[in-house]
C-alpha positions as CSV (number, residue, x, y, z in Angstrom):
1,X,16.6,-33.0,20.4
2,X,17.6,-31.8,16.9
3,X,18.0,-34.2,13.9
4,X,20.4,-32.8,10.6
5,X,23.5,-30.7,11.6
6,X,23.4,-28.6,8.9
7,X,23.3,-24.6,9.3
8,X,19.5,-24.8,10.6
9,X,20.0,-27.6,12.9
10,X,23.0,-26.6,14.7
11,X,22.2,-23.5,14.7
12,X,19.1,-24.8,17.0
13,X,21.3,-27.0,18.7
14,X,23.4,-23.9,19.8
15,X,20.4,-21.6,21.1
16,X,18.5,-24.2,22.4
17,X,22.6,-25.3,24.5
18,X,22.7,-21.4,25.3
19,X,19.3,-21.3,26.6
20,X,20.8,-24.1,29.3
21,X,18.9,-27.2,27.6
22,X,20.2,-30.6,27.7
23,X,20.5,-30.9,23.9
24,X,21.1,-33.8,21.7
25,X,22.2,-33.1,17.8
26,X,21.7,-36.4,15.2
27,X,23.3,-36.3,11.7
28,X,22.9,-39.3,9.7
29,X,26.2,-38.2,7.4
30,X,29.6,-37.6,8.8
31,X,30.7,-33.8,10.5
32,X,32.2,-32.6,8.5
33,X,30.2,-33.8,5.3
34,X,30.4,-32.2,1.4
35,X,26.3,-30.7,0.6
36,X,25.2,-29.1,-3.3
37,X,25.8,-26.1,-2.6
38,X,26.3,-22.7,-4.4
39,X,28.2,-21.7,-1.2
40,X,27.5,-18.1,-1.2
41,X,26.5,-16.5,2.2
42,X,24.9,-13.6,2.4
43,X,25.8,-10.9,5.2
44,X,22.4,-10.8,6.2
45,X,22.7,-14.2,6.7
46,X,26.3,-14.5,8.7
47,X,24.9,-11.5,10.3
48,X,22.4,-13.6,11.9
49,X,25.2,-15.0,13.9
50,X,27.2,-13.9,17.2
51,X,30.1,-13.8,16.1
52,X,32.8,-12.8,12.4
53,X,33.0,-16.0,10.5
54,X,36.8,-16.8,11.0
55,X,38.6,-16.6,8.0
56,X,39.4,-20.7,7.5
57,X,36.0,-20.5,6.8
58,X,35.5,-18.1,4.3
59,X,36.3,-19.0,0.6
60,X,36.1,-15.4,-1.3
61,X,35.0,-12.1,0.1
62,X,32.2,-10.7,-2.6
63,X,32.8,-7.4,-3.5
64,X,31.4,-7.4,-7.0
65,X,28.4,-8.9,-9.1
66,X,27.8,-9.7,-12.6
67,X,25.0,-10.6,-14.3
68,X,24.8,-12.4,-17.6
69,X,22.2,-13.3,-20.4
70,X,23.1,-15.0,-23.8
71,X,26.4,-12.4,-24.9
72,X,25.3,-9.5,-22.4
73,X,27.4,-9.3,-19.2
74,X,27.2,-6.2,-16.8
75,X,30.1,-6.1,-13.9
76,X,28.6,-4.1,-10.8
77,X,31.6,-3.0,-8.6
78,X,29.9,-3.2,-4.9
79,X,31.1,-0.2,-2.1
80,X,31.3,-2.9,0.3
81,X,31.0,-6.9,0.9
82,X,28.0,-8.4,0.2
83,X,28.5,-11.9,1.0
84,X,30.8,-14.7,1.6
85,X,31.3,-18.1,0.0
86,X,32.1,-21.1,2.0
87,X,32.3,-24.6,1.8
88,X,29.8,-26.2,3.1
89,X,32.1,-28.9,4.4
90,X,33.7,-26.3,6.4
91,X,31.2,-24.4,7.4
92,X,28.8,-26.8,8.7
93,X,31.6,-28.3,10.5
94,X,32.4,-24.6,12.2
95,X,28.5,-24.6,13.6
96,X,28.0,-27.9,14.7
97,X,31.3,-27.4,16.8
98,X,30.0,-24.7,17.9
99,X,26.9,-26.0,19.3
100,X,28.6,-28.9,20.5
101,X,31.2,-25.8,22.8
102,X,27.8,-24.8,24.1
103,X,26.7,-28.1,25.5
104,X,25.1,-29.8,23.1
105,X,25.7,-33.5,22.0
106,X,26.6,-34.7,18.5
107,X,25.9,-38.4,17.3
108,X,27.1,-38.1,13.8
109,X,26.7,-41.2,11.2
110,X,23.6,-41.9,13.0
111,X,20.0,-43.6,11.7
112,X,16.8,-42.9,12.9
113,X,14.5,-45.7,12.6
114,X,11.5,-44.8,14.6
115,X,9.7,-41.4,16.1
116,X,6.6,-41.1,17.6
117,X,5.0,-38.1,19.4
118,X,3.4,-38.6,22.4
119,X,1.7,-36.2,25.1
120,X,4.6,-36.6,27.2
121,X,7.2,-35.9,24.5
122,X,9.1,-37.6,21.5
123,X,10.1,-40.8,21.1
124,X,13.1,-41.8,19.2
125,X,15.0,-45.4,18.1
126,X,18.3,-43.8,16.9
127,X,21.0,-46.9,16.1
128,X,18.8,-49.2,17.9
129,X,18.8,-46.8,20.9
130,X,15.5,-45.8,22.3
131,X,16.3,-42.0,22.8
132,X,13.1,-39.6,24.5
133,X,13.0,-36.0,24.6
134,X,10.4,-33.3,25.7
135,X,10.9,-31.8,22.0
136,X,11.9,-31.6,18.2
137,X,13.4,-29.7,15.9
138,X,13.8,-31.4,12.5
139,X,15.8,-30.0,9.9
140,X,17.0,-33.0,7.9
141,X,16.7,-30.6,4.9
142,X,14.2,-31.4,1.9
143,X,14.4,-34.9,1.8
144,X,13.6,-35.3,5.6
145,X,12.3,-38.7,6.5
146,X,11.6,-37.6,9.8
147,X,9.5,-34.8,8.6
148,X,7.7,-36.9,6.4
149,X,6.8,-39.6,9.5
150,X,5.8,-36.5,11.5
151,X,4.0,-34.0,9.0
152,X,3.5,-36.0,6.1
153,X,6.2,-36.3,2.7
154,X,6.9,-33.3,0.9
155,X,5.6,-32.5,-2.6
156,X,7.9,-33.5,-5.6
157,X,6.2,-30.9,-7.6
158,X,6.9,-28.5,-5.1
159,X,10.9,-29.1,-4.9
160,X,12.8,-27.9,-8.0
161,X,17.2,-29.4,-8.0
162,X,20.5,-27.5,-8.1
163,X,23.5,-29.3,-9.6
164,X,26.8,-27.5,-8.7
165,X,30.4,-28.1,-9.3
166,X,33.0,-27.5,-7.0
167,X,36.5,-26.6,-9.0
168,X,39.6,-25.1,-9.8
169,X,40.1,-22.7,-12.7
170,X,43.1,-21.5,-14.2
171,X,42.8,-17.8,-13.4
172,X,41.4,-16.6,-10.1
173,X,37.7,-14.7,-10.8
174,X,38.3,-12.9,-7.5
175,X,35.7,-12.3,-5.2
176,X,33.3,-12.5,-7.9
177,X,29.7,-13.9,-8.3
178,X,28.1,-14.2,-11.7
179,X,24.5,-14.6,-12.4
180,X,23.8,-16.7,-15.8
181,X,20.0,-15.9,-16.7
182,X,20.0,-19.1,-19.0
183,X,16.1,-20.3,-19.6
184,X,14.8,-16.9,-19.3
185,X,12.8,-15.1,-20.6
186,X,9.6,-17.2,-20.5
187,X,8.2,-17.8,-23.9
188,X,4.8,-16.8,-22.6
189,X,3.4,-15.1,-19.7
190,X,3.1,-17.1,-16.5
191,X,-0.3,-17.8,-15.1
192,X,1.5,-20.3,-12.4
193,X,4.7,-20.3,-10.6
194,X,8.0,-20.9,-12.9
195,X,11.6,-21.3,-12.5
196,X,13.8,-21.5,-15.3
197,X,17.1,-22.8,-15.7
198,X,19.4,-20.3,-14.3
199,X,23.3,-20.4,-13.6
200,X,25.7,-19.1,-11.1
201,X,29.5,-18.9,-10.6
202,X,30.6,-17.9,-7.0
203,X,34.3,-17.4,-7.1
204,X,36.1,-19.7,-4.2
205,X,39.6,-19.6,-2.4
206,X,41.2,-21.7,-5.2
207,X,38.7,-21.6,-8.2
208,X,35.0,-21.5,-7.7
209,X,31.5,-23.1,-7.7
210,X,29.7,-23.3,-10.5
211,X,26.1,-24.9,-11.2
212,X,22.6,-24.8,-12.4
213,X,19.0,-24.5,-10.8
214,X,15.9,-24.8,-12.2
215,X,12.3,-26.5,-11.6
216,X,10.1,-29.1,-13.8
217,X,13.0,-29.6,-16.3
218,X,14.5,-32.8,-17.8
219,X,17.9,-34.3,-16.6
220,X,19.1,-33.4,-19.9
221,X,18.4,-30.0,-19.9
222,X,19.9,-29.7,-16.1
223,X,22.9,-31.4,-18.0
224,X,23.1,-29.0,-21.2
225,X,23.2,-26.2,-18.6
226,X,25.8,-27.3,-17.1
227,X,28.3,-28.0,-20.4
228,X,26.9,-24.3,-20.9
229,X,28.2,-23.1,-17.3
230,X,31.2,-24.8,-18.0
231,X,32.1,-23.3,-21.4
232,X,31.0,-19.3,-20.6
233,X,33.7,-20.1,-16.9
234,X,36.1,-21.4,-19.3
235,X,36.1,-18.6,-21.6
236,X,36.3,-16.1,-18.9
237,X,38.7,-17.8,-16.5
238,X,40.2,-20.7,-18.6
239,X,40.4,-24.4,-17.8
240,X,37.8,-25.8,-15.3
241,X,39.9,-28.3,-13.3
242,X,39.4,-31.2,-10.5
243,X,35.1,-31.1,-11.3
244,X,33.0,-32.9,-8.3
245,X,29.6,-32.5,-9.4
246,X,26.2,-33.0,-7.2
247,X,22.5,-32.7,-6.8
248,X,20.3,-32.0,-4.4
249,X,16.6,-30.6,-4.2
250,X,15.4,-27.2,-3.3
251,X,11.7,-26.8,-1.9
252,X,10.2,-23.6,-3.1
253,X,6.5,-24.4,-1.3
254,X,6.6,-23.6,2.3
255,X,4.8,-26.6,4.1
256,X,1.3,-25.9,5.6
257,X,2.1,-27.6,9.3
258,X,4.9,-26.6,10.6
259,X,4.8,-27.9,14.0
260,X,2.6,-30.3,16.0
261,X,2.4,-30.5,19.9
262,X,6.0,-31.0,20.6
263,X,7.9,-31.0,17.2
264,X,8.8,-28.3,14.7
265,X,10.6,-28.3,11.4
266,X,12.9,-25.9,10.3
267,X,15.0,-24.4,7.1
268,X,14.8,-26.4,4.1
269,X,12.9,-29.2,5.7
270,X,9.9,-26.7,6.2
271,X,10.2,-25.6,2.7
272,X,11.8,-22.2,3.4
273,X,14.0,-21.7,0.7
274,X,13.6,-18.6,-1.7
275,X,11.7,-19.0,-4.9
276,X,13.3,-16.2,-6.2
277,X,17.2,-17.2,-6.0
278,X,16.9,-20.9,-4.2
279,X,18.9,-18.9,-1.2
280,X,18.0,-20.3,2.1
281,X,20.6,-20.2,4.6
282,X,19.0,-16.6,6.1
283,X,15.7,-18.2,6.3
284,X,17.4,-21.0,8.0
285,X,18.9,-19.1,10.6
286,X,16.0,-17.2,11.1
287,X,13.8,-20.1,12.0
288,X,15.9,-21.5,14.1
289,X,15.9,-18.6,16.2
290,X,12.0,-18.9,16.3
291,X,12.2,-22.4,17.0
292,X,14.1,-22.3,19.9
293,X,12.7,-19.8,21.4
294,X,9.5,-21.8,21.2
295,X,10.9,-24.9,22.4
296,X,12.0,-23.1,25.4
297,X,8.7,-21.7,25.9
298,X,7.5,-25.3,25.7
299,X,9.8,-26.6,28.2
300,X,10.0,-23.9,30.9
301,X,6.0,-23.0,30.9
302,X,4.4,-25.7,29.1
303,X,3.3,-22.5,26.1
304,X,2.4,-23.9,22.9
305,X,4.7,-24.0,20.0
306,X,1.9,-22.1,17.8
307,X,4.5,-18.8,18.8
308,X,6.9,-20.3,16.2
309,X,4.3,-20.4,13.4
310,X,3.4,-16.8,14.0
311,X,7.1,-15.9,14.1
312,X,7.3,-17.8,10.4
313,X,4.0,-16.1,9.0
314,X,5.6,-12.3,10.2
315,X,9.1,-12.6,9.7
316,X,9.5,-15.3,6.9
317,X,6.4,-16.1,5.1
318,X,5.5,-12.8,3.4
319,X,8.8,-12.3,1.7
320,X,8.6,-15.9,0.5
321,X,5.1,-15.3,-1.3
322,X,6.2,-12.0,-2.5
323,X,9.2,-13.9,-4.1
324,X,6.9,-16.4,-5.6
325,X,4.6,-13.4,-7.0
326,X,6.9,-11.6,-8.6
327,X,10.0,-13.7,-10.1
328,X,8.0,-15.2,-12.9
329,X,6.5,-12.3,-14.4
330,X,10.0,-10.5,-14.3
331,X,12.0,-13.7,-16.4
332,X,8.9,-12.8,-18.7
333,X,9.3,-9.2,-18.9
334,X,12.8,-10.0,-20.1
335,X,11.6,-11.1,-23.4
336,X,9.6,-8.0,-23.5
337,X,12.4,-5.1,-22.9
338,X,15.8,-5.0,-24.3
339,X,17.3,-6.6,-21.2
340,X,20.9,-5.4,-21.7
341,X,19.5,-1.6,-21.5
342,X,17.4,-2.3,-18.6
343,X,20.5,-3.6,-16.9
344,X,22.7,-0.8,-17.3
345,X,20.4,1.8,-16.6
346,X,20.0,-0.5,-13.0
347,X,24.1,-0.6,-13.0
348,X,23.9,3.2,-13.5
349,X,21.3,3.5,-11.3
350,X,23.2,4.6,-7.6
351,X,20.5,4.1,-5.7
352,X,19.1,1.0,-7.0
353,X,22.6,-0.4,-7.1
354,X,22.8,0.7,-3.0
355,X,19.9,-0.5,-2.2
356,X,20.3,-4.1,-3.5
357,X,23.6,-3.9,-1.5
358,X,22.2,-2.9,1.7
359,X,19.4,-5.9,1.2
360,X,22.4,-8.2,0.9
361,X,24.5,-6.9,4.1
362,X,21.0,-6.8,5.8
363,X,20.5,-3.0,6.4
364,X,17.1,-2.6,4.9
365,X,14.7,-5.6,4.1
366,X,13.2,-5.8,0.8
367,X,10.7,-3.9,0.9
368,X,12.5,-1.0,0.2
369,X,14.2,-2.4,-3.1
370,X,10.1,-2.9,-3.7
371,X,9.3,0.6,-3.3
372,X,12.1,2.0,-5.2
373,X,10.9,-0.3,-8.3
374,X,7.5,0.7,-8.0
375,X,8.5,4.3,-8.7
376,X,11.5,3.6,-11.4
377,X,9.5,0.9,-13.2
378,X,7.6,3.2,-15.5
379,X,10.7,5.0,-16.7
380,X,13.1,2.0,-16.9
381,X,9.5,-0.1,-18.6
382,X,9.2,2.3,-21.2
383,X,13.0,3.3,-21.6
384,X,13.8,-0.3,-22.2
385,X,11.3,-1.4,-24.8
386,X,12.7,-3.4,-27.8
């Protein structure tokens, strides 16, 4: 069984109906369903998948980047697409249909009132029904209550909240994404994990999606960056139009137990979002690979699920904490250099520029961008120095 049918969930709902298991996919919301969302998809995410996204799915194909603090801007012109955006109405819809061609069942606008784990298996009361099932993949996102009955609530202080705006705009920002640096840099050096208030616009089909993420902060100041969001769009691409604005929360602490005897929790719900960017629809995807690979280890051979918490700590985990180690000291280091300089030598930089690219389609891992900074940094450090 798999509870939440968004891109983690049926994702595991589709490899575990591939594998030839009897699968059973719960969503508490309607398929399809609106979710806050910046919508941007990554090729090393969709890559993840079998098959093209087909284009009723895609929004805007990104071809180019810009990156914005206070009056700087700096348009990077990409050699090739980096990413999609969707909607994740449409989207979602698209994978749960096609776990559901697989074999798998979906019970959508459905409540889970009781699980328990026993030796046997799982035990489920799903709209009054008592449901069993040798196994469990939980990815109810953030939030999950089922997650929370099975490996204990998640930490509020270890979520931080998007707000994003879905809209139309008067003139079409192409396949565009824009990155609004908007609480950085940090005042003071960071001797714990921050996240300022940062902004994005991710151009769509008809107009875009704009919005706001950020950790610790008031609801006003979510709300001031938002009228900011709204006013640089508007000055670039004229009247923002048709606004539906929502919230949701984005864990940036992986949880410590990610599986017991016969459950697992996956995506968001095990905290696997990026603490860099909030980006966590390739992490997603990747453990629901490694979930249901375990579960059919569980099922055909009786093995132990601990196989998906090694896949997490090699494949997932260390790019996580790396993410978490360095994105506060570089929001400080803003403040320190003239930011606009350092980002044109980067735009002017070929290689830099590639490499970030090839991260994004899912050519290289991120290592190498890691390396290549390592040996640039003195030069751009010292070059950049207000």
């Amino acid at each position: 069984m798999v509870t939440g049918a968004g891109p983690a969930g049926a994702r595991s709902a589709w490899l575990c109906a591939q594998a030839g298991l009897r699968t059973l996919l719960v969503e508490r919301g309607g398929v399809p369903r609106e979710k806050c969302c910046a919508g941007g998809l990554l090729e090393r995410a969709s890559g993840l998948l079998e098959e093209p996204l087909p284009s009723s799915v895609i929004e805007q194909e990104i071809t180019s980047v810009s990156i914005v603090h206070a009056d700087f801007r700096a348009d990077f012109e990409l050699q090739a697409r980096a990413a999609v955006t969707v909607r994740r109405s449409a989207f979602d819809a698209y994978l749960a249909e096609r776990a559901v061609k697989a074999g798998a069942e979906l019970w959508s606008r459905s409540t889970i009132t009781k699980v328990a784990e026993r030796p046997e298996g799982v035990e489920m009361t799903v709209d009054g029904r008592a449901v069993a099932s040798k196994a469990l993949i939980v990815a109810e996102g953030a939030t999950s209550r089922t997650a929370s009955a099975l490996f204990g609530p998640y930490r509020g202080r270890d979520q931080g909240m998007g707000v994003a705006t879905t809209c139309r705009l008067d003139r079409d920002p192409g396949g565009r994404m824009e990155f609004h640096f908007l609480g950085t840099p940090l005042e003071k050096f960071p001797y714990r994990f921050q996240f300022p208030l940062n902004g994005w616009m991710f151009a769509t089909r008809r107009g875009a999606n704009i919005g706001v993420a950020g950790k610790d902060l008031s609801g006003e100041r979510y709300r001031a960056g938002m009228d900011l969001m709204r006013r640089n769009v508007e000055e670039r691409y004229g009247e923002v139009l048709d606004v539906r604005t929502s919230a949701h929360p984005i864990p940036m602490v992986p949880r410590r137990r990610l599986h017991t005897r016969r459950c697992l929790v996956v995506g968001d719900a095990a905290g696997l979002a990026s603490p860099m960017s909030g980006e966590g629809m390739t992490n997603a995807f990747k453990s629901a690979a490694l979930a249901s690979e375990a579960v059919r280890g569980l099922i055909a051979d009786g093995a132990s699920l601990s196989s998906y918490r090694r896949g997490v700590a090699s494949d997932i985990l260390p790019i996580i904490r790396a993410s978490r180690a360095i994105s506060p000291p570089v929001q400080w280091l803003m403040g320190v250099v003239d930011t606009p300089l350092l980002v044109k030598k980067l735009r002017d930089d070929p290689e830099m520029v590639s490499t970030c690219l090839r991260i994004s389609r899912g050519e290289v891992e991120w290592e190498a961008l890691l390396r290549l900074v390592v040996r640039r940094f003195p030069y751009l450090f010292f070059s950049s120095l207000t």
